[in-house]
C-alpha distance (Angstrom), angle and dihedral (degrees) to the residues before:
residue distance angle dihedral
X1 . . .
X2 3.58 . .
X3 3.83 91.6 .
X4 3.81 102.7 44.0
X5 3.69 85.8 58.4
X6 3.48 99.5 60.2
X7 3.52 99.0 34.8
X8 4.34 81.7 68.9
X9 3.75 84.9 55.8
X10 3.90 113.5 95.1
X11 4.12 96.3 -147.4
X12 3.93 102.3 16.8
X13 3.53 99.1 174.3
X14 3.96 96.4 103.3
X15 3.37 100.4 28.2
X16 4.01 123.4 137.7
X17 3.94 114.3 -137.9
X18 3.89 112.2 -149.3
X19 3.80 113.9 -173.1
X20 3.80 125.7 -169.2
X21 3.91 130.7 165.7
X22 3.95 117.5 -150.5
X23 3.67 102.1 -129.4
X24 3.65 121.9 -174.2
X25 4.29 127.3 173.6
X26 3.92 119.1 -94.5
X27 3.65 97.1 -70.0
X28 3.15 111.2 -14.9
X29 4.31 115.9 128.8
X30 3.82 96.9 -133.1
X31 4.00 116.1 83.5
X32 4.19 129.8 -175.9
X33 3.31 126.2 -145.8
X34 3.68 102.6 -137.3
X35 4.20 123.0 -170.9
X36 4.25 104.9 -111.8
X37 3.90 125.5 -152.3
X38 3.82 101.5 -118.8
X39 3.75 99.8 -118.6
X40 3.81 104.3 26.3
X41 3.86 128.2 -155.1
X42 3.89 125.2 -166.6
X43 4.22 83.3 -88.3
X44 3.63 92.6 51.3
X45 4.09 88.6 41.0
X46 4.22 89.4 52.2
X47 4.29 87.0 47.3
X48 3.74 88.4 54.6
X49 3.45 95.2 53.6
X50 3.30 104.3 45.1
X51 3.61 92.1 46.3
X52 4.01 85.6 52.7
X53 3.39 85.3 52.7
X54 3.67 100.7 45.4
X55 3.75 87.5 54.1
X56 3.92 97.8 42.8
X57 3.84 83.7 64.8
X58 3.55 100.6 40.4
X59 4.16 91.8 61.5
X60 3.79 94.8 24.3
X61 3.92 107.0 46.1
X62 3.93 128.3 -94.9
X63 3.99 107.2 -71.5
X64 3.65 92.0 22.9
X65 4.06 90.0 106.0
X66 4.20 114.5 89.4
X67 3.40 105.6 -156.8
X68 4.13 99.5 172.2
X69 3.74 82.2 49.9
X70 3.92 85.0 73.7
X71 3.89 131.9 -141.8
X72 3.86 143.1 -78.0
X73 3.54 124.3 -161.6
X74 3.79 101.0 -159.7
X75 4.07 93.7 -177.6
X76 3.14 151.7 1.8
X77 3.73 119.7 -156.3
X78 4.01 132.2 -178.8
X79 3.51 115.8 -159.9
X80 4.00 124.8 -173.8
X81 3.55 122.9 -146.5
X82 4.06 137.8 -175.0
X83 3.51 131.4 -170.8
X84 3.50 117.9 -145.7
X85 3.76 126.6 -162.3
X86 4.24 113.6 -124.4
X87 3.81 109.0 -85.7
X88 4.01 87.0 4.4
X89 4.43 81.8 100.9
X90 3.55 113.8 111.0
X91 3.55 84.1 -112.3
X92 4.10 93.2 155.5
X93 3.50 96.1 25.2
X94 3.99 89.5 52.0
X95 3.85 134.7 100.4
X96 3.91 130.9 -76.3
X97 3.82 116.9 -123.3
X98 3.84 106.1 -99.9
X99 3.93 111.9 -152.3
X100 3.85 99.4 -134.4
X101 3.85 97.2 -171.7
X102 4.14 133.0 -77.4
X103 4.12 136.1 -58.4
X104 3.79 127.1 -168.4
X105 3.96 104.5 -134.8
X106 3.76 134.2 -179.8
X107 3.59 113.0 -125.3
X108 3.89 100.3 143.9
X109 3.53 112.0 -4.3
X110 3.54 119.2 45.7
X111 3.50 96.6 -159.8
X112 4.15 95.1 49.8
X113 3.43 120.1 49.6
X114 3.49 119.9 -157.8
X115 4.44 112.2 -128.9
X116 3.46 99.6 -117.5
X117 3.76 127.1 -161.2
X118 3.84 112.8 -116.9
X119 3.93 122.9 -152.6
X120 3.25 138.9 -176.9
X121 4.10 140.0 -145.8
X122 3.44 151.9 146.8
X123 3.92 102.6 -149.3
X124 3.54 116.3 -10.7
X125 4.04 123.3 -117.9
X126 3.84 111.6 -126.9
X127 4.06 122.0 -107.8
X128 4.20 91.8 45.0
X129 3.60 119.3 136.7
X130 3.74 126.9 -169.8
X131 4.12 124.8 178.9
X132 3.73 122.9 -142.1
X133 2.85 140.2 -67.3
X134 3.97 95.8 61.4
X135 3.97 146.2 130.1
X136 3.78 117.5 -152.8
X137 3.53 116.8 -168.2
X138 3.77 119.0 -149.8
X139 3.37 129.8 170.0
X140 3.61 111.4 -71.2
X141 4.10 91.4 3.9
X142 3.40 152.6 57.4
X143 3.92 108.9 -145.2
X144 3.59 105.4 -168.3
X145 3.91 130.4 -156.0
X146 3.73 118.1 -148.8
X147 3.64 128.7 -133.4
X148 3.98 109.2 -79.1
X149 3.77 88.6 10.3
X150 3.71 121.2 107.7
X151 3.88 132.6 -145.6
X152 4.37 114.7 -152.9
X153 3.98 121.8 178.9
X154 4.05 118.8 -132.4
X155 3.75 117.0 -138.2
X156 3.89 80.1 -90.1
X157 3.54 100.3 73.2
X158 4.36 84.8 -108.1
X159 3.43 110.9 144.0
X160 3.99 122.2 -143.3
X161 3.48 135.7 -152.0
X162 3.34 121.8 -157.2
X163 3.82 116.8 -178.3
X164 3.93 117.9 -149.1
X165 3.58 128.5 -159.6
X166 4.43 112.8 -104.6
């Protein structure tokens, strides 16, 4: 929904909501994701169709759409977005990385995990610096750090990954 979207969003105020729905025919394997108006009426319901359909033929070949077969919508997905200008982050006014505890994972050897440190933030303060190995959770992601590598935050709040050689 709408409002689970932005409530992942650190400063929602300005944020853009694009919705789509992946919409394929009655059993048929291959599905669209099609843009969706966000309170559709039997107009707006007819527009999304066709435009599925329009679409459907345009990558699958003309006649390759089954419209008696009927339709599925399989989702429907709202996802909030903000653009941010450089430096205009809240880079000083962000969030220190909070180590939430330890995780074996496989990067190289299947059969020995390496402990990695886990941390945790919303939107990141600038000047942080975390080695490898590490997981940071943000919301929406997990940005992970491999072992050797290093991750640094700009004044921005942007964090970078820089991956070193074992």
């Amino acid at each position: 929904t709408d409002a689970s979207a932005l409530e992942a969003m650190p400063d929602p105020e300005d944020a853009v909501i694009e919705r789509t729905a992946s919409v394929r025919y009655a059993g048929q394997a291959h599905h669209l994701d099609i843009p969706l108006d966000p309170n559709p009426d039997a107009d707006a319901v007819s527009r999304f169709l066709a435009r599925f359909e329009t679409e459907y033929e345009t990558l699958f070949g003309k006649g390759a759409g089954f419209r008696e077969a009927g339709f599925e919508i399989l989702s429907v997905r709202s996802v909030a977005s903000r653009h941010t200008e450089v430096g205009g982050g809240r880079g000083s006014g962000g969030d220190p990385f909070v180590q939430t505890g330890t995780r074996g994972v496989i990067f190289d050897y299947p059969h020995a995990p390496d402990e990695t440190a886990v941390y945790s933030c919303r939107w990141p303060a600038g000047g942080q610096q975390l080695a490898g190995p590490a997981l940071i959770n943000l919301p929406g992601c997990v940005l992970v750090v491999p072992p050797g590598g290093s991750a640094t935050t700009d004044d921005a709040g942007n964090i970078h990954v820089k991956v070193g050689t074992k």
